[in-house]
C-alpha positions as CSV (number, residue, x, y, z in Angstrom):
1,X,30.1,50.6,188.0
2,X,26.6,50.1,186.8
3,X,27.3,48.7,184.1
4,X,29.5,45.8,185.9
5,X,27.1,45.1,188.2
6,X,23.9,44.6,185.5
7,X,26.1,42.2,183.4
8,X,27.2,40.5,186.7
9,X,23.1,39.9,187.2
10,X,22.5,39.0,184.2
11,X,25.4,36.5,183.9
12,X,24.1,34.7,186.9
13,X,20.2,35.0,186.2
14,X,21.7,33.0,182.5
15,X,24.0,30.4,184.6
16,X,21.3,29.8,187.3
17,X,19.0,28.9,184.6
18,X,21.4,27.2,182.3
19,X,22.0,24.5,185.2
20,X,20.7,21.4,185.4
21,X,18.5,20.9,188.1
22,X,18.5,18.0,190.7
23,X,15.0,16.7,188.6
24,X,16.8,16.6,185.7
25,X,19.7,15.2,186.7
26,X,17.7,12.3,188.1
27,X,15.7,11.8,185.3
28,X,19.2,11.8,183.1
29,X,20.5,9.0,185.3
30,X,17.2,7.1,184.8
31,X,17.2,7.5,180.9
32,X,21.0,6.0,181.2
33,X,20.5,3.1,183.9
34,X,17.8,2.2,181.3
35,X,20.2,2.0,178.5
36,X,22.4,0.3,180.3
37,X,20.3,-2.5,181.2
38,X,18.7,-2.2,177.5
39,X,22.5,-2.8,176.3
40,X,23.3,-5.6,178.3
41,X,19.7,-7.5,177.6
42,X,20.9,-7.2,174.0
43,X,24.6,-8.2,174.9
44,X,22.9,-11.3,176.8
45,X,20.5,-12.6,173.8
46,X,24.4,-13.1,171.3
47,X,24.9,-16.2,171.0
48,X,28.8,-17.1,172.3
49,X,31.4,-16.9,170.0
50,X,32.7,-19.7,168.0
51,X,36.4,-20.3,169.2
52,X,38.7,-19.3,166.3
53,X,40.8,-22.9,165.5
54,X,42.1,-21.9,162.3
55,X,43.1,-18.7,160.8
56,X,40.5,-17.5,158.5
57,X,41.6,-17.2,154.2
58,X,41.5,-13.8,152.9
59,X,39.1,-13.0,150.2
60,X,40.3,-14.1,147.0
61,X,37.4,-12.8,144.9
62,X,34.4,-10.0,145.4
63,X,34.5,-6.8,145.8
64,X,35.0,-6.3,149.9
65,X,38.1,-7.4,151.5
66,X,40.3,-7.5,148.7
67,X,42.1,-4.2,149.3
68,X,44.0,-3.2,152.5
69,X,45.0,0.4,153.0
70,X,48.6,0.8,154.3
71,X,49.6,4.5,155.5
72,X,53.4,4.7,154.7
């Protein structure tokens, strides 16, 4: 019965101190609103994609694009 009870302590002293606190979770929602607005600042500065009006060749020469891998 001792024994149960210790490792019962020290399971919760290890969980209790394993959890994030509410500090920390603010601080982790900070670091990713910041990110996020970080991302989209970036996402903003592209310059808008050129519409597509013909389908583009395939490479005919070179060593990328040549190849296509096809799982049978």
């Amino acid at each position: 019965m001792e024994l149960t009870s210790a490792s019962l302590i020290s399971q919760a002293a290890t969980t209790s101190a394993e959890a994030p606190t509410a500090a920390q979770t603010l601080v982790l929602r900070k670091a990713l609103q910041l990110q996020r607005e970080a991302a989209q600042a970036l996402l903003q500065t592209l310059p808008p994609a050129l519409p597509a009006t013909e389908p583009q060749p395939l490479a005919t020469e070179g060593p990328l694009g040549r190849q296509v891998n096809v799982w049978v």
